[in-house]
PyMOL Python script that loads the backbone (N, CA, C, O; Angstrom):
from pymol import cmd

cmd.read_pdbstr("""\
ATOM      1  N   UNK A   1       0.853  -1.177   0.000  1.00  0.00           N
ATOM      2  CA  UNK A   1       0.000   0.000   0.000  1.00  0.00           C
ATOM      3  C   UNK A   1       0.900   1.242   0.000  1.00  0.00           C
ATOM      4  O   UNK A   1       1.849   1.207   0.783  1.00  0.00           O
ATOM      5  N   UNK A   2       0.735   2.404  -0.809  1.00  0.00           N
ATOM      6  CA  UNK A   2       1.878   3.450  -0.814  1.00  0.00           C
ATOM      7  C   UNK A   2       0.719   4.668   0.216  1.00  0.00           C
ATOM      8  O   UNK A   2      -0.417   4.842   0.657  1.00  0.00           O
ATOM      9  N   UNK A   3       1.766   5.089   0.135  1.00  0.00           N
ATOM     10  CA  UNK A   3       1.692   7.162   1.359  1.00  0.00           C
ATOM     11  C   UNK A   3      -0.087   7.440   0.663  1.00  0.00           C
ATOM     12  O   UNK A   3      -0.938   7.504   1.550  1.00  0.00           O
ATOM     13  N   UNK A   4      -0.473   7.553  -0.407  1.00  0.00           N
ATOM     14  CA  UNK A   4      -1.424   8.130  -0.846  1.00  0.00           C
ATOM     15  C   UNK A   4      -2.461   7.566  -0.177  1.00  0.00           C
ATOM     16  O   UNK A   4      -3.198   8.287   0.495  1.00  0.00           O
ATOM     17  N   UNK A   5      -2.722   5.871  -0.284  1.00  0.00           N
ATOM     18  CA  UNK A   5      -3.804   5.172  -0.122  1.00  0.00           C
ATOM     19  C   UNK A   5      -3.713   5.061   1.799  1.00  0.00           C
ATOM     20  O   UNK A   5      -4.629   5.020   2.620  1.00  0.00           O
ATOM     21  N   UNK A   6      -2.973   5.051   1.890  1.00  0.00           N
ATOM     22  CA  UNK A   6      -3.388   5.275   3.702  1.00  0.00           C
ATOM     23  C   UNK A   6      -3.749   6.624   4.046  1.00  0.00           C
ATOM     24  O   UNK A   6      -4.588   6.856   4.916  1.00  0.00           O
ATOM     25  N   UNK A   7      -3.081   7.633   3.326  1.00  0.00           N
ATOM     26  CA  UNK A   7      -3.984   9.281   3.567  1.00  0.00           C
ATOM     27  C   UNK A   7      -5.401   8.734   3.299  1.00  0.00           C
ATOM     28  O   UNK A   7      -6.428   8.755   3.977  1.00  0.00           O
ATOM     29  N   UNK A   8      -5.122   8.260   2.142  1.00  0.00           N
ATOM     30  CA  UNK A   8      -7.009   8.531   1.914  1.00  0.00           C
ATOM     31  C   UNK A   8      -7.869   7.916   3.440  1.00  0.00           C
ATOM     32  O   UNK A   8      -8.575   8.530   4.240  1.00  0.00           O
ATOM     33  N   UNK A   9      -7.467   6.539   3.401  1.00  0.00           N
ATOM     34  CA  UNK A   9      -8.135   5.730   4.451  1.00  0.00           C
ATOM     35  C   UNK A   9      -8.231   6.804   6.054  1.00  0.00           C
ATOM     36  O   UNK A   9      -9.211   6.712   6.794  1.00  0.00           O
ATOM     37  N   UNK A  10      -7.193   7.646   6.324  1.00  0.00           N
ATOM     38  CA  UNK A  10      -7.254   8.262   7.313  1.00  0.00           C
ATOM     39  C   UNK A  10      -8.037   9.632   7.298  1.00  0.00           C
ATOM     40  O   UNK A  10      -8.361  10.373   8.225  1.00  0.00           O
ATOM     41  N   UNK A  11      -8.211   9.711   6.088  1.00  0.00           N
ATOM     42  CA  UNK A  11      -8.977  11.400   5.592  1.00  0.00           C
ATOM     43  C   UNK A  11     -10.416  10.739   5.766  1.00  0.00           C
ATOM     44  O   UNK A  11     -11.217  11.609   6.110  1.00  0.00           O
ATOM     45  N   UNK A  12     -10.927   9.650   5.657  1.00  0.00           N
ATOM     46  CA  UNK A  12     -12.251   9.229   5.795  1.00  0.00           C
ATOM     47  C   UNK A  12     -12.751   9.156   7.229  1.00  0.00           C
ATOM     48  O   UNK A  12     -13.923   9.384   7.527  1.00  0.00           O
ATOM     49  N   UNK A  13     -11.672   8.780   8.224  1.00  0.00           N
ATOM     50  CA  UNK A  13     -11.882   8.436   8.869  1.00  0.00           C
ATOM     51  C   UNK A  13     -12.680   9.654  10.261  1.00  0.00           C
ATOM     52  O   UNK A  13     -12.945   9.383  11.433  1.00  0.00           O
ATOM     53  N   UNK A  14     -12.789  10.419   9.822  1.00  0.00           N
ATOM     54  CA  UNK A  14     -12.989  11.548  10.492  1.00  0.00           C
ATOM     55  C   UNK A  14     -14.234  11.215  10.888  1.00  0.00           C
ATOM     56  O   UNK A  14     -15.027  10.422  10.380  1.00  0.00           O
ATOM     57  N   UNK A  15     -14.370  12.208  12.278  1.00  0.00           N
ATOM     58  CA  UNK A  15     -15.748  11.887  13.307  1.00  0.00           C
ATOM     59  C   UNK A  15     -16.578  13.286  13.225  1.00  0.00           C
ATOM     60  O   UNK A  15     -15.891  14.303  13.323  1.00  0.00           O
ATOM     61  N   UNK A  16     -18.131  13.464  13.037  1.00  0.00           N
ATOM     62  CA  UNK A  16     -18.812  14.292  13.303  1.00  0.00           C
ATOM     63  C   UNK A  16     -19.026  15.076  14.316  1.00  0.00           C
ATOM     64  O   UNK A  16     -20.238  14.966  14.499  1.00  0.00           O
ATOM     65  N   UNK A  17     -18.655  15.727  15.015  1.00  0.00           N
ATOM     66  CA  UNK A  17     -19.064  16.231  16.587  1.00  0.00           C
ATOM     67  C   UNK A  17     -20.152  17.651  16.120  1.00  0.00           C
ATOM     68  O   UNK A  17     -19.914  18.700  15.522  1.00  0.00           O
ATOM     69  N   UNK A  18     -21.651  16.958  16.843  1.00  0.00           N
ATOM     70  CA  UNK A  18     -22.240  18.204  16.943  1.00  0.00           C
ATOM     71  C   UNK A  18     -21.811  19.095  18.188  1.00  0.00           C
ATOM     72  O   UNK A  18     -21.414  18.630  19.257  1.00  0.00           O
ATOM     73  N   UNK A  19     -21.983  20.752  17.822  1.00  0.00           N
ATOM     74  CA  UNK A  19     -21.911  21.493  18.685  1.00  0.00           C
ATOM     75  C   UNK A  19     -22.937  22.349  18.117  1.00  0.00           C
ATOM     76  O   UNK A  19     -23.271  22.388  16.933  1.00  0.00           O
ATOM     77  N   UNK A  20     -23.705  23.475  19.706  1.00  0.00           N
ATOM     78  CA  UNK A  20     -24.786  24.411  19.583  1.00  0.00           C
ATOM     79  C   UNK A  20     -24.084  26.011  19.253  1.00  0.00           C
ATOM     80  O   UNK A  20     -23.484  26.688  20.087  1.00  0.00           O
ATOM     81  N   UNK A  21     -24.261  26.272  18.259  1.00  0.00           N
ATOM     82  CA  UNK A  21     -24.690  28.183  18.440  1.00  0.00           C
ATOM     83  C   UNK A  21     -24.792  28.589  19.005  1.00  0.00           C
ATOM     84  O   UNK A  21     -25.670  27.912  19.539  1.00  0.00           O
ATOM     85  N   UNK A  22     -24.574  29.847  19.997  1.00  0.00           N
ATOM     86  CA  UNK A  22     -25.528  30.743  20.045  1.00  0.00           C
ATOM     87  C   UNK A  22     -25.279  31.960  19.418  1.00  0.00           C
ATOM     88  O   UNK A  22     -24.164  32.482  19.404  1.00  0.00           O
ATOM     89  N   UNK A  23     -26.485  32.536  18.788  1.00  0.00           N
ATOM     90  CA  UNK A  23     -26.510  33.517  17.591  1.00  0.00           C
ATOM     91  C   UNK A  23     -26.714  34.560  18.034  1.00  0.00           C
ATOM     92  O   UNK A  23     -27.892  34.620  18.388  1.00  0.00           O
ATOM     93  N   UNK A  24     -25.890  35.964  18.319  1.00  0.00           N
ATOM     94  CA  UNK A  24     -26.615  37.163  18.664  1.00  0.00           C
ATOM     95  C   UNK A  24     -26.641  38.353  17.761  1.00  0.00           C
ATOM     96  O   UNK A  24     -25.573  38.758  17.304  1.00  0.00           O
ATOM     97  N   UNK A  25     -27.621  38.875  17.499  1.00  0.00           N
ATOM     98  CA  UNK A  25     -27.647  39.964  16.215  1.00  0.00           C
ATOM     99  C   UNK A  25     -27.326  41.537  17.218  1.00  0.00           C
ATOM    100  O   UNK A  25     -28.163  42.125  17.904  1.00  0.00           O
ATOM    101  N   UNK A  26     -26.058  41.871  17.043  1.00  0.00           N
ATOM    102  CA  UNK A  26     -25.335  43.188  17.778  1.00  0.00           C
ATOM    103  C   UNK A  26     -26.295  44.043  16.718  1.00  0.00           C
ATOM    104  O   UNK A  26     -26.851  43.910  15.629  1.00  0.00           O
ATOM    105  N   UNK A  27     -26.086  45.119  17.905  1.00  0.00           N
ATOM    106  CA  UNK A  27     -26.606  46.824  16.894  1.00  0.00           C
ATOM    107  C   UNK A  27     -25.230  47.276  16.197  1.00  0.00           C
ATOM    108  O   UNK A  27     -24.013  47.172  16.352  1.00  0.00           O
ATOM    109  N   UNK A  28     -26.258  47.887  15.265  1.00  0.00           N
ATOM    110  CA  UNK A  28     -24.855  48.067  14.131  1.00  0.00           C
ATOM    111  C   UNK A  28     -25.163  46.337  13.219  1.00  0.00           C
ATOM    112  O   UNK A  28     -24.116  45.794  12.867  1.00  0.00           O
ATOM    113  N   UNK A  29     -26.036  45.825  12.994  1.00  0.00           N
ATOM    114  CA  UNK A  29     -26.107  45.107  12.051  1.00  0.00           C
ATOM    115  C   UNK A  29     -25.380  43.432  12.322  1.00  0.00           C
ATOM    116  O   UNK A  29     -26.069  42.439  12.089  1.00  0.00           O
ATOM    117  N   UNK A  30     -24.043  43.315  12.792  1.00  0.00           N
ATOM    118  CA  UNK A  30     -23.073  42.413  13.341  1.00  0.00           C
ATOM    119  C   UNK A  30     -23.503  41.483  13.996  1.00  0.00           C
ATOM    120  O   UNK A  30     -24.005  41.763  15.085  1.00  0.00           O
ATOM    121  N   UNK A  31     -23.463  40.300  13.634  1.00  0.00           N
ATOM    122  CA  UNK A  31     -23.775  39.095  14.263  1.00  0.00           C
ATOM    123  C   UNK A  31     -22.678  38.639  15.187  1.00  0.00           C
ATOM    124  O   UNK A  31     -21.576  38.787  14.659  1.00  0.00           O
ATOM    125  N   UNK A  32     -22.631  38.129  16.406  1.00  0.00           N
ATOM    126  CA  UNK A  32     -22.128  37.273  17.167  1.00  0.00           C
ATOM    127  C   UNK A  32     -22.217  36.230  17.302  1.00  0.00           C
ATOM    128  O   UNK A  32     -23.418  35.983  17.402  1.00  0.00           O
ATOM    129  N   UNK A  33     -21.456  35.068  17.401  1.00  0.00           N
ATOM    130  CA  UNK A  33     -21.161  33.584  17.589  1.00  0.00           C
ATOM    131  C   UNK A  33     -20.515  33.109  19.202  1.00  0.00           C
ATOM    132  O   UNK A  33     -19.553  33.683  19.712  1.00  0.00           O
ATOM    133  N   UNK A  34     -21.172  32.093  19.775  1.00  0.00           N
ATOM    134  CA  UNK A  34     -20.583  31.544  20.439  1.00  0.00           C
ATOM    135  C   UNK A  34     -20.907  30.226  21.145  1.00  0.00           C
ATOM    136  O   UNK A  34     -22.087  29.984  20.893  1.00  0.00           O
ATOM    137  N   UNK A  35     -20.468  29.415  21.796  1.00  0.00           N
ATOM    138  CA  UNK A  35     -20.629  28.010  21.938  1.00  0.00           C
ATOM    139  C   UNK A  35     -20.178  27.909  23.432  1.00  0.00           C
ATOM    140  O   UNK A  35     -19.049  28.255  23.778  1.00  0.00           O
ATOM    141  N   UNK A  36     -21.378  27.279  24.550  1.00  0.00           N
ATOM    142  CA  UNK A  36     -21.211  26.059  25.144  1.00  0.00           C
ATOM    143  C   UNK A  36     -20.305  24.903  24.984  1.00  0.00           C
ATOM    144  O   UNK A  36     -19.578  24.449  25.868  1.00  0.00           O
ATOM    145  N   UNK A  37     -20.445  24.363  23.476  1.00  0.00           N
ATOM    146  CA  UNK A  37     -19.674  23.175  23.633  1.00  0.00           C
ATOM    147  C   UNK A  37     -18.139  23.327  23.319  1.00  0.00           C
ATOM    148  O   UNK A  37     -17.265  22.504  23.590  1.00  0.00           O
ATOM    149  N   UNK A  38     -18.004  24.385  22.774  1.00  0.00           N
ATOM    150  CA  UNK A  38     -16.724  24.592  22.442  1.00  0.00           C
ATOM    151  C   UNK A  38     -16.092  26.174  23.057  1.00  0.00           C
ATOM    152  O   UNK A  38     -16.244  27.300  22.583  1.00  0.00           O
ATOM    153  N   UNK A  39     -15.287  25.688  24.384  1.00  0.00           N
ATOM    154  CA  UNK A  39     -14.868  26.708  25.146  1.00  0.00           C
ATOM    155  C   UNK A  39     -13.911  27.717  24.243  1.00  0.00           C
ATOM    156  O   UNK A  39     -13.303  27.248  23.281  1.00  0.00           O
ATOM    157  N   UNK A  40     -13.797  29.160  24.596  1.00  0.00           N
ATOM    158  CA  UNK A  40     -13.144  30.013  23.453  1.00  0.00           C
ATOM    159  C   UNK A  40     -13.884  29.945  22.213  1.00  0.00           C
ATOM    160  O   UNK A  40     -13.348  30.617  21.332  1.00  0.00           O
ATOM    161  N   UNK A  41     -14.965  29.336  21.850  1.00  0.00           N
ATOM    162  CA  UNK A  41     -15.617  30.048  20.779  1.00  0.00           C
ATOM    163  C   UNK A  41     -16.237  31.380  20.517  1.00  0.00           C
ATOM    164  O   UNK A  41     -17.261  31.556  21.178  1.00  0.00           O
ATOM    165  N   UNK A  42     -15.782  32.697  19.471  1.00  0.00           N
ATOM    166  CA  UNK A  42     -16.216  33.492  19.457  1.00  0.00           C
ATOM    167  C   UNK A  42     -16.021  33.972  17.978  1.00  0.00           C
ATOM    168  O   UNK A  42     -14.900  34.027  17.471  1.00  0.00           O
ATOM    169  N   UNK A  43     -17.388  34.383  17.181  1.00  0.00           N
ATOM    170  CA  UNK A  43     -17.261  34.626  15.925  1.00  0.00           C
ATOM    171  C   UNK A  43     -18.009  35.776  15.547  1.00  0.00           C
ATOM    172  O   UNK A  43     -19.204  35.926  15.802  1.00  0.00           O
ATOM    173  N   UNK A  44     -17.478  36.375  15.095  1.00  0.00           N
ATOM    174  CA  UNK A  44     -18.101  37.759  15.079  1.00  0.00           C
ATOM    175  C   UNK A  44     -17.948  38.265  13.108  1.00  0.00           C
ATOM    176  O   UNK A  44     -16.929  38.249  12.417  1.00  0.00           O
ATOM    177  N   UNK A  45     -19.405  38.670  12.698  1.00  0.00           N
ATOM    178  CA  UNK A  45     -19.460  38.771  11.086  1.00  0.00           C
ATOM    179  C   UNK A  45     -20.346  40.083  10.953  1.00  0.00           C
ATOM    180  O   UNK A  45     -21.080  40.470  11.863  1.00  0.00           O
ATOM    181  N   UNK A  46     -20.191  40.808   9.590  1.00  0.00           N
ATOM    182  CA  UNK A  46     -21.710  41.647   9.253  1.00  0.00           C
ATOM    183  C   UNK A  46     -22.821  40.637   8.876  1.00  0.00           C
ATOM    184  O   UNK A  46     -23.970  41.041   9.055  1.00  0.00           O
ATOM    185  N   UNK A  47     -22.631  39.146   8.287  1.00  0.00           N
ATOM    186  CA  UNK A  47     -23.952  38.374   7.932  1.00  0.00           C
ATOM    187  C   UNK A  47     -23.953  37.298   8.899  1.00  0.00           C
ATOM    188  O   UNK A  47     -22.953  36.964   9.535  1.00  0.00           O
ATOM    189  N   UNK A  48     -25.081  36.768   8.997  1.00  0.00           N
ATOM    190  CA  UNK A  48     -25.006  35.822   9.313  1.00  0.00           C
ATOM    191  C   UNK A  48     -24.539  34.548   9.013  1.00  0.00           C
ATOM    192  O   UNK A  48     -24.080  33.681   9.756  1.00  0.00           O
ATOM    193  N   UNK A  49     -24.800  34.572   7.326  1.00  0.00           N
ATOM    194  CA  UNK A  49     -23.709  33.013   6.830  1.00  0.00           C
ATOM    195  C   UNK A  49     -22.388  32.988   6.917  1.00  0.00           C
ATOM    196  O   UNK A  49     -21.812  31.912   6.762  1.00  0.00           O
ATOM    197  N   UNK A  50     -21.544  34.359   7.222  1.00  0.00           N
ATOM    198  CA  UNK A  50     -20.349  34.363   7.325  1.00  0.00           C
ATOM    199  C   UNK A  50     -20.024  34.279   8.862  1.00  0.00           C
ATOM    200  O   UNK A  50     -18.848  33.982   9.074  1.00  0.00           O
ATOM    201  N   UNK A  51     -20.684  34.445   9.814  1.00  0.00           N
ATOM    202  CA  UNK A  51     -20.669  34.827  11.577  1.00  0.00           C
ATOM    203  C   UNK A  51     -20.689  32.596  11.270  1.00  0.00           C
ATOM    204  O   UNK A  51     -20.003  31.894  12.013  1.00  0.00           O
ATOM    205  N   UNK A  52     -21.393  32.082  10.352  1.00  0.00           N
ATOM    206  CA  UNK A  52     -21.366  30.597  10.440  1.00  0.00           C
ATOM    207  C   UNK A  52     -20.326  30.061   9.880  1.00  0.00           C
ATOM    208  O   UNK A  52     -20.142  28.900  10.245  1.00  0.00           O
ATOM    209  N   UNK A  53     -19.418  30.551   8.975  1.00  0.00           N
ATOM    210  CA  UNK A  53     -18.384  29.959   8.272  1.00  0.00           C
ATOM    211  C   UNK A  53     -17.530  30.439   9.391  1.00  0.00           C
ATOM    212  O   UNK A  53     -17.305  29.430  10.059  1.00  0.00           O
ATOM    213  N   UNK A  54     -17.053  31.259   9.833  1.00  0.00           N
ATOM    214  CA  UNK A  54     -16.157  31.477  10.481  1.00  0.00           C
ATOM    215  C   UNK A  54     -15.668  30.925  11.795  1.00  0.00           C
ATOM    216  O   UNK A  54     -14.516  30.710  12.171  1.00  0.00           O
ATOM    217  N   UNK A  55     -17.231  30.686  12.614  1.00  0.00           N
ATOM    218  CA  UNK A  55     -17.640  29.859  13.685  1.00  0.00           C
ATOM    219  C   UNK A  55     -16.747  28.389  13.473  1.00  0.00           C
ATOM    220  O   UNK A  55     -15.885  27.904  14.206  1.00  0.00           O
ATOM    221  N   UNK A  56     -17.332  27.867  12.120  1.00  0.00           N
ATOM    222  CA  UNK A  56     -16.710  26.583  12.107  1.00  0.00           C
ATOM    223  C   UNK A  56     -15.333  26.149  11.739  1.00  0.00           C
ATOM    224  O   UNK A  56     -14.716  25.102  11.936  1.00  0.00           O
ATOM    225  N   UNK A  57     -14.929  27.687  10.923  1.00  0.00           N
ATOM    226  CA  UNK A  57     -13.374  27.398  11.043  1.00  0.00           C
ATOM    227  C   UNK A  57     -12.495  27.445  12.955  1.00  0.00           C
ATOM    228  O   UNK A  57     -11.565  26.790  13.425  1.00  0.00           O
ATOM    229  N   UNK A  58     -13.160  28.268  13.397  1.00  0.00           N
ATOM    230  CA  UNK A  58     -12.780  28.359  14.754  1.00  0.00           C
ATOM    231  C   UNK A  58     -13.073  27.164  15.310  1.00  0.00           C
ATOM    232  O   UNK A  58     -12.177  26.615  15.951  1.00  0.00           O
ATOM    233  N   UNK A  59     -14.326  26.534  15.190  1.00  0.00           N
ATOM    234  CA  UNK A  59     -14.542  25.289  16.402  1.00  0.00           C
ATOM    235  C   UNK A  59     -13.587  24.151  15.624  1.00  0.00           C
ATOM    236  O   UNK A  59     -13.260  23.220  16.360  1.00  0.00           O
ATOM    237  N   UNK A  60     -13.193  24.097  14.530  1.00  0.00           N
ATOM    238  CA  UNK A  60     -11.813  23.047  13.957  1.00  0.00           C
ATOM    239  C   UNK A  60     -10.717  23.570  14.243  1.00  0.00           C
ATOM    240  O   UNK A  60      -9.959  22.637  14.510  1.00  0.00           O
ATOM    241  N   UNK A  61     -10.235  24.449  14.333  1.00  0.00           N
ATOM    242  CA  UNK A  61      -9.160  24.920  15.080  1.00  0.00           C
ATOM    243  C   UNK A  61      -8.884  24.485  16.328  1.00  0.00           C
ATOM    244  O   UNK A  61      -7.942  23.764  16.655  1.00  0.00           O
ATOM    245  N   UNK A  62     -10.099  25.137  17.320  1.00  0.00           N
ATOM    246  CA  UNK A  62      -9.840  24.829  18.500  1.00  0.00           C
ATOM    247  C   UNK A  62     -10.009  23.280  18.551  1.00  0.00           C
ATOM    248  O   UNK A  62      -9.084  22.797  19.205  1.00  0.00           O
ATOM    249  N   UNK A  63     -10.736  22.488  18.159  1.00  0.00           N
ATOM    250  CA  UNK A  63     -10.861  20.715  18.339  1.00  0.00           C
ATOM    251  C   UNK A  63      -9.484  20.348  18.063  1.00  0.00           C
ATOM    252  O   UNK A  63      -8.986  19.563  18.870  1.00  0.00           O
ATOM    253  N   UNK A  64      -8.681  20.786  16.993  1.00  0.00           N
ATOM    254  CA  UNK A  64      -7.208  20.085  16.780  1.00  0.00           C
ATOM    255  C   UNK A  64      -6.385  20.894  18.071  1.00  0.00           C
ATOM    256  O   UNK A  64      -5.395  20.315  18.520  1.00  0.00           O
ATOM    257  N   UNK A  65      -6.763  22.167  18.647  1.00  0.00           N
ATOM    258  CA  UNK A  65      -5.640  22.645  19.292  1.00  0.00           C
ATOM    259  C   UNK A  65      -5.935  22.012  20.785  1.00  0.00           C
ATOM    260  O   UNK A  65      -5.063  22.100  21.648  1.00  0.00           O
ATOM    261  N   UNK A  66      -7.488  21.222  21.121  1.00  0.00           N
ATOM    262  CA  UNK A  66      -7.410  20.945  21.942  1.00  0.00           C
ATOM    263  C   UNK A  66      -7.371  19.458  22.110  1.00  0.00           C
ATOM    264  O   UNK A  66      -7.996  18.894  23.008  1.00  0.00           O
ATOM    265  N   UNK A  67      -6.415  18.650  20.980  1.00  0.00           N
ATOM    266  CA  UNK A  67      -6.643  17.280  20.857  1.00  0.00           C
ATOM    267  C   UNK A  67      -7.830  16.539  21.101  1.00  0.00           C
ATOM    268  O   UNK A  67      -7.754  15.613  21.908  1.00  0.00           O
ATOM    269  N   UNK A  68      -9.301  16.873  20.347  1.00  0.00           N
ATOM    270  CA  UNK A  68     -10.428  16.206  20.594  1.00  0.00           C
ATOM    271  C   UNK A  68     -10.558  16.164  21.598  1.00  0.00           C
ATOM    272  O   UNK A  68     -10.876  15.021  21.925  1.00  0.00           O
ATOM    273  N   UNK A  69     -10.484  16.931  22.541  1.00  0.00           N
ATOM    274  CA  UNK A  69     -11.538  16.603  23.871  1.00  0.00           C
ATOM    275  C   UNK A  69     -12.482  17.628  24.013  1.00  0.00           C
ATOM    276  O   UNK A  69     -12.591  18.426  24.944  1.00  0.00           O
ATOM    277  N   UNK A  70     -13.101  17.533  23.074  1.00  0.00           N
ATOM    278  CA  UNK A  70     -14.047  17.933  22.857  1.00  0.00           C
ATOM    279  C   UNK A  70     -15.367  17.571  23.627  1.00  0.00           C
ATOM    280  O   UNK A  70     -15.964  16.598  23.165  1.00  0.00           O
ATOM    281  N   UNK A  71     -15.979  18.241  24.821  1.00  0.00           N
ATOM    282  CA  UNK A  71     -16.678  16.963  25.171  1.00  0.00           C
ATOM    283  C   UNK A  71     -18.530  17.183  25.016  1.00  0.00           C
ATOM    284  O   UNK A  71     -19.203  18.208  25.123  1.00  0.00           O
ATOM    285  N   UNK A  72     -18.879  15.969  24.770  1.00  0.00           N
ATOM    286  CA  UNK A  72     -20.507  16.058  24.296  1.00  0.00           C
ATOM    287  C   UNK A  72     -21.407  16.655  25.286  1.00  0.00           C
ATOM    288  O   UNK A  72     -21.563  15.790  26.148  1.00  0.00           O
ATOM    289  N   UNK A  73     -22.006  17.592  25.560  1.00  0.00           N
ATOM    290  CA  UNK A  73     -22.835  18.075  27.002  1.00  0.00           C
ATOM    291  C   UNK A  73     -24.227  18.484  26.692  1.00  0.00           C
ATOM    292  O   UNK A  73     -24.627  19.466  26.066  1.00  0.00           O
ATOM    293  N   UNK A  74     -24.908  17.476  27.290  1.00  0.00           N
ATOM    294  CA  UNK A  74     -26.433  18.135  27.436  1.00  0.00           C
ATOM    295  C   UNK A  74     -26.924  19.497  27.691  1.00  0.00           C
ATOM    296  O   UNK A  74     -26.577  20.262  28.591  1.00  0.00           O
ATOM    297  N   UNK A  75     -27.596  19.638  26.962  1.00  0.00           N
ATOM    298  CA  UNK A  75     -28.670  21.482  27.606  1.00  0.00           C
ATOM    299  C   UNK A  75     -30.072  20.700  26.924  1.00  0.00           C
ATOM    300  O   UNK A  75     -30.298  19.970  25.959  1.00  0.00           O
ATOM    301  N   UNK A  76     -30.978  21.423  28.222  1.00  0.00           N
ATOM    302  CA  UNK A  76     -32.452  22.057  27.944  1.00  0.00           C
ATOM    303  C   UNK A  76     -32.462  23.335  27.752  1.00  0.00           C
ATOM    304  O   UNK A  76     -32.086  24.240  28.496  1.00  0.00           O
ATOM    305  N   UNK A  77     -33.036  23.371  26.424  1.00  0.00           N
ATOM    306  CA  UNK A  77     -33.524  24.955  26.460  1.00  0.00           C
ATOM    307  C   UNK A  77     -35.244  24.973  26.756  1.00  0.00           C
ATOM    308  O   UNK A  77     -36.119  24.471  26.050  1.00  0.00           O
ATOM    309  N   UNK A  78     -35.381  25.643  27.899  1.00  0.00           N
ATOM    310  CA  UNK A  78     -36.789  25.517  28.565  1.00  0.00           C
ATOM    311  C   UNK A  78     -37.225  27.578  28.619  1.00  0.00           C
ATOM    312  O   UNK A  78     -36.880  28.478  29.385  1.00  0.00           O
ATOM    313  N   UNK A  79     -38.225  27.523  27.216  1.00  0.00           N
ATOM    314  CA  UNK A  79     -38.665  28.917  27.321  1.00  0.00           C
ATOM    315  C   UNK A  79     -39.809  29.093  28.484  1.00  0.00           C
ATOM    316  O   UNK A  79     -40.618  28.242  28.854  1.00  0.00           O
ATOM    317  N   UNK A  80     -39.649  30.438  28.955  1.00  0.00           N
ATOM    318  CA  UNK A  80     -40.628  30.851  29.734  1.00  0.00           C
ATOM    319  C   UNK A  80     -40.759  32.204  29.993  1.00  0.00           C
ATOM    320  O   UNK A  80     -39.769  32.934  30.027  1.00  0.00           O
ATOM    321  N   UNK A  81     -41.816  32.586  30.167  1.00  0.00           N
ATOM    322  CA  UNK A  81     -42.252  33.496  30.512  1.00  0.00           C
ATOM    323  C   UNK A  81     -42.426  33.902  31.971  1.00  0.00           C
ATOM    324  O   UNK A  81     -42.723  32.966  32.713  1.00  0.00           O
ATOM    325  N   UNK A  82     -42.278  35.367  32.661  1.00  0.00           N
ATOM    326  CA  UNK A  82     -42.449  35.736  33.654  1.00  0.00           C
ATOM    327  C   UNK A  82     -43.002  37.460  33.589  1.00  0.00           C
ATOM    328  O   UNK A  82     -42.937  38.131  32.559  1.00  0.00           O
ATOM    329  N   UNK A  83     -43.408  37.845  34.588  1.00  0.00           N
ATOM    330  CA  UNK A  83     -44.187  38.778  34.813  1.00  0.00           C
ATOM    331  C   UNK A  83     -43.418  39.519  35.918  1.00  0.00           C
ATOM    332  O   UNK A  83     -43.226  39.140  37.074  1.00  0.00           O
ATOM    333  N   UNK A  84     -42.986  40.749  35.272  1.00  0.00           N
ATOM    334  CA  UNK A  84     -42.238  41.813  36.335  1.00  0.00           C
ATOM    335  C   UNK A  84     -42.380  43.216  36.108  1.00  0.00           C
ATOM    336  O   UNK A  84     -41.844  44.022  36.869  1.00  0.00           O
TER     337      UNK A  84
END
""", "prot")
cmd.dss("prot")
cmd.show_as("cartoon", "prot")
cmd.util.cbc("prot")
cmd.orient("prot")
């Protein structure tokens, strides 16, 4: 088997990790990015599809800089209302 065909086999081998958003639309137009699951996430764009491309170059960054320990964590998001 030569150098090429084991890249490939190892380029496949890659794992999905979901992580959550959170999306905030700043004044002045500017979207904000940031993540729960991925500590030091912060992405900041004028659009929103770019506040998302950028997000995910950051959360691959940080996953290789933090050798996959990446770790999976539950949330409820439980809306409610209150009266004040």
């Amino acid at each position: 088997m030569n150098n090429f065909a084991r890249f490939d086999i190892v380029k496949t081998m890659k794992k999905d990790i979901y992580i959550m958003l959170d999306i905030e639309k700043l004044p002045g137009g500017y979207y904000v990015a940031t993540s729960r699951d991925v500590q030091g996430l912060v992405a900041q764009a004028k659009t929103f599809e770019k506040t998302i491309e950028i997000a995910e170059d950051i959360a691959i960054t940080l996953f290789h800089a933090q050798k996959g320990n990446i770790k999976q964590r539950e949330f409820i998001t439980y809306p409610m209302t209150i009266s004040a």
